[in-house]
C-alpha positions as CSV (number, residue, x, y, z in Angstrom):
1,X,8.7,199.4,4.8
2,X,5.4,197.8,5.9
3,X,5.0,194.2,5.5
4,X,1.9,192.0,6.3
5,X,1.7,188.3,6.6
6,X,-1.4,186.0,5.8
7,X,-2.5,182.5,6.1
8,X,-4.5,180.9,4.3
9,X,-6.4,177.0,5.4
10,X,-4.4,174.6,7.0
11,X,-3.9,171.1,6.0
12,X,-3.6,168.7,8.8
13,X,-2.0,165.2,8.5
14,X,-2.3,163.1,11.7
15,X,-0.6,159.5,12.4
16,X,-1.0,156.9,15.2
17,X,1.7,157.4,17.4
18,X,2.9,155.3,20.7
19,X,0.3,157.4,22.8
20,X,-2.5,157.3,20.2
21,X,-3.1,159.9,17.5
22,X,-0.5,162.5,17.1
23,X,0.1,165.0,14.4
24,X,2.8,164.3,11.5
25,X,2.2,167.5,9.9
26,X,0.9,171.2,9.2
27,X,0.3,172.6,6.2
28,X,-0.1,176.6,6.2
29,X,0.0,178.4,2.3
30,X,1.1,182.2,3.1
31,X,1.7,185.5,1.7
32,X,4.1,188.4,2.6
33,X,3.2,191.4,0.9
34,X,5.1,195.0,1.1
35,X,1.8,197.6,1.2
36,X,3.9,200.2,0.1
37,X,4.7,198.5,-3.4
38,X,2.7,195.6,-4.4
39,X,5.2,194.4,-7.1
40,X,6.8,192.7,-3.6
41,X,5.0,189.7,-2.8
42,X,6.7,186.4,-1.5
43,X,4.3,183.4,-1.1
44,X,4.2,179.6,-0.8
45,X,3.8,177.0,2.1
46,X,5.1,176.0,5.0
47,X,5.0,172.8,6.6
48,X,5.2,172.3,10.4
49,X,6.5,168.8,11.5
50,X,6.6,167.6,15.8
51,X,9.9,168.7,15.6
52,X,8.6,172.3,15.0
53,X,6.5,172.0,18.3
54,X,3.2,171.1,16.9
55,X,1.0,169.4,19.3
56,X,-2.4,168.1,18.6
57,X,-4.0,170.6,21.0
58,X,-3.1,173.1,19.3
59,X,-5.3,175.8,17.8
60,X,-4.5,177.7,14.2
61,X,-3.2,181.0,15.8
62,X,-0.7,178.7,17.5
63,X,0.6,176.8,14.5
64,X,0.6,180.3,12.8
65,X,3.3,181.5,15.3
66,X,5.3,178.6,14.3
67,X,5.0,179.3,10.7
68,X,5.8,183.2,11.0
69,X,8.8,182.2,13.1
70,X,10.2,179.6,10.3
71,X,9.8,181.7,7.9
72,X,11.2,184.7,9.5
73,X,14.4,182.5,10.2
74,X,14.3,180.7,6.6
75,X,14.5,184.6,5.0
76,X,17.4,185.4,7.9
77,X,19.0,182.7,6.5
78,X,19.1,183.3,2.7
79,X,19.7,187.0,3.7
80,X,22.7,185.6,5.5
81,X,24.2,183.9,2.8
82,X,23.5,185.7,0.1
83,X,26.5,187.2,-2.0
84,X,25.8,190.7,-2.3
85,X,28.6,191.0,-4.9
């Protein structure tokens, strides 16, 4: 099976923080798609918080590696617990 994963535009929430301005949030809206059958799709959002790893020098190709790595972990988790029964 052949998967690809998209992003779309982040959303970016910022805060003051002891140091000055500091991130309190990502936003990234994605979509897994299976390219050999397009009835399976899974999409949504994921949100990135500073306990994630975000840091406010961080560029988009960074906070994507976040997001693919929650979500890859959020889908091990369900498949986990799933009963298969």
């Amino acid at each position: 099976m052949t998967i690809s994963v998209s992003f779309g535009s982040s959303q970016v929430q910022v805060d003051n923080g002891d140091t000055g301005v500091q991130l309190a949030q990502v936003i990234l809206p994605y979509s897994i798609r299976n390219s050999e059958d397009s009835t399976k799709y899974l999409g949504g959002q994921m949100t990135l918080f500073p306990s994630d790893g975000i840091k406010l020098s961080d560029n988009t190709k960074d906070w994507e590696r976040l997001a693919f790595a929650k979500i890859k972990n959020m889908v091990a988790d369900d498949w986990q617990y799933r009963d298969w029964e």
